[in-house]
Residue frames relative to the residue before (quaternion, step in Angstrom):
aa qw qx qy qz dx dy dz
X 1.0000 0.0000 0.0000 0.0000 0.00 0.00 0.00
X 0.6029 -0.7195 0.2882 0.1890 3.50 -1.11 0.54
X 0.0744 -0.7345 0.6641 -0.1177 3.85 0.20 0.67
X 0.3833 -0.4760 0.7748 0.1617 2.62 -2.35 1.09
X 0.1438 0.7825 -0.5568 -0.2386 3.09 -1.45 -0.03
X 0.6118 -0.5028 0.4588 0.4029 3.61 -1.21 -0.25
X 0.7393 -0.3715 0.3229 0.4595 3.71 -1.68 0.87
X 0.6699 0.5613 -0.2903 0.3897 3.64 0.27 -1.40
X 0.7622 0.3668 -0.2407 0.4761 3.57 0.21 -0.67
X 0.5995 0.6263 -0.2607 0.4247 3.45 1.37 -0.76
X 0.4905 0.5649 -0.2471 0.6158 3.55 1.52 -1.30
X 0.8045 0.1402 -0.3502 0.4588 3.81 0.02 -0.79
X 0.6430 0.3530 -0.5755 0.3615 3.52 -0.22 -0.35
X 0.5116 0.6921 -0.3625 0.3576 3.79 0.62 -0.43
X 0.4580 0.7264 -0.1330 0.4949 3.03 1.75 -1.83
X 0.9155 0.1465 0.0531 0.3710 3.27 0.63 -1.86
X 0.7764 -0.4634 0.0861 0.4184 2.79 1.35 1.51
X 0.3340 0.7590 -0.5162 0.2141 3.68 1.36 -0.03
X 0.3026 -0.7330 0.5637 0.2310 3.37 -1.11 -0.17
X 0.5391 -0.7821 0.3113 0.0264 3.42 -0.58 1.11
X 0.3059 0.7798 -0.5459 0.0209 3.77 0.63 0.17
X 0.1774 -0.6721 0.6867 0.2126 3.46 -1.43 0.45
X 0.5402 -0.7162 0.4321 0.0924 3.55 -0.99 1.03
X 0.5696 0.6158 -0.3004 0.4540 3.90 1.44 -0.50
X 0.6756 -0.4760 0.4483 0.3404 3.32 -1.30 1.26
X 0.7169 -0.5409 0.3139 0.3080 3.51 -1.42 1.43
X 0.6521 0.4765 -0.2287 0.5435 3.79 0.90 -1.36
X 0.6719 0.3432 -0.2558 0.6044 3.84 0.71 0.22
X 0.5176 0.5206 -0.4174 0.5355 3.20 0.75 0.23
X 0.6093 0.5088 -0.2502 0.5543 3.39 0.36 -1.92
X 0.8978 0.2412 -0.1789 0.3222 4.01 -0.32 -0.79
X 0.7502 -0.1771 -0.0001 0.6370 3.14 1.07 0.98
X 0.2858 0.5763 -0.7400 0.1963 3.45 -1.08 1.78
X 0.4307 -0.5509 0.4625 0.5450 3.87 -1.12 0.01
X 0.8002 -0.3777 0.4146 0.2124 2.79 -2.24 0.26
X 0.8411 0.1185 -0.0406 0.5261 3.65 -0.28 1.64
X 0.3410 0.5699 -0.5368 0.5204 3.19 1.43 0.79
X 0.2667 -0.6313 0.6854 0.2460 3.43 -1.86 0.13
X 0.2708 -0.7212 0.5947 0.2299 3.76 -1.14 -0.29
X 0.0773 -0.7573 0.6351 -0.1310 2.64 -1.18 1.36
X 0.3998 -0.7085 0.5429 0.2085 3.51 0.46 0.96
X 0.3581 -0.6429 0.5690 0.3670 3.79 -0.92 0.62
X 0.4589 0.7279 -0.3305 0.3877 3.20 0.88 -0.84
X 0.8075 0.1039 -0.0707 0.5763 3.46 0.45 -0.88
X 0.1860 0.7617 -0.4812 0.3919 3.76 1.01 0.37
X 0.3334 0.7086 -0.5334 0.3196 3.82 0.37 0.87
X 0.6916 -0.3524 0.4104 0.4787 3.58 -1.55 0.48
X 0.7311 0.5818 -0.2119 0.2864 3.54 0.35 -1.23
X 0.6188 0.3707 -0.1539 0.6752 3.75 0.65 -1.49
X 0.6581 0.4488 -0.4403 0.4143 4.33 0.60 -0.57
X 0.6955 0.4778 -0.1911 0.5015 3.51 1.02 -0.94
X 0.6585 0.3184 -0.3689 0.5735 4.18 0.96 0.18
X 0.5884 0.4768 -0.4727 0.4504 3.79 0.81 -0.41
X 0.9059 0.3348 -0.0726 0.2488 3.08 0.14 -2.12
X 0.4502 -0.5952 0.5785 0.3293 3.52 -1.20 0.34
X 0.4889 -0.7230 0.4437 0.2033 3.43 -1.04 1.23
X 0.5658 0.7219 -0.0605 0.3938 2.87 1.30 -1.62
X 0.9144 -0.0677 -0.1280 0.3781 3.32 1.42 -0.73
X 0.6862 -0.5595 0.0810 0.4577 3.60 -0.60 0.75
X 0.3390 -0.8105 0.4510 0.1574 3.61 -1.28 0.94
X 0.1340 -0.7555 0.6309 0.1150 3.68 -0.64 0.72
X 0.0858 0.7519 -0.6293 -0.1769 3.43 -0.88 0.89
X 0.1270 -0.6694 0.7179 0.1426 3.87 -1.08 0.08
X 0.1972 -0.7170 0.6473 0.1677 3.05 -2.09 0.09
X 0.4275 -0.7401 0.2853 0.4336 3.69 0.27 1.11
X 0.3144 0.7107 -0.4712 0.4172 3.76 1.45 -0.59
X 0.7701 0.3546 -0.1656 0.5038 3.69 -0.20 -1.89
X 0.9050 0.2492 -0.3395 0.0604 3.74 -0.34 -0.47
């Protein structure tokens, strides 16, 4: 289920290997995402493009640089 969270919790699941997607059109990406994020356009954010990018196996943070 979804949850905001705060930096602190972000750092540890990060810590523990989370994976990082940021959700903003590619050109917003490029000008300002954190360090070790991938992009995934929501836009294209589908069972499919989630299932060749992401590891199942481990835990996903998404963010949108807009919200944090």
């Amino acid at each position: 289920m979804p949850e905001p969270i705060a930096y602190p919790r972000l750092r540890e699941l990060l810590d523990e290997g989370a994976q990082l997607v940021e959700v903003l059109p590619e050109p917003e990406y490029r000008e300002a995402h954190l360090p070790g994020a991938l992009n995934i356009p929501l836009k294209k954010l589908d069972e499919t493009t989630a299932a060749a990018t992401l590891d199942r196996e481990r835990p996903v943070v998404v963010y949108c640089w807009d919200s944090l």
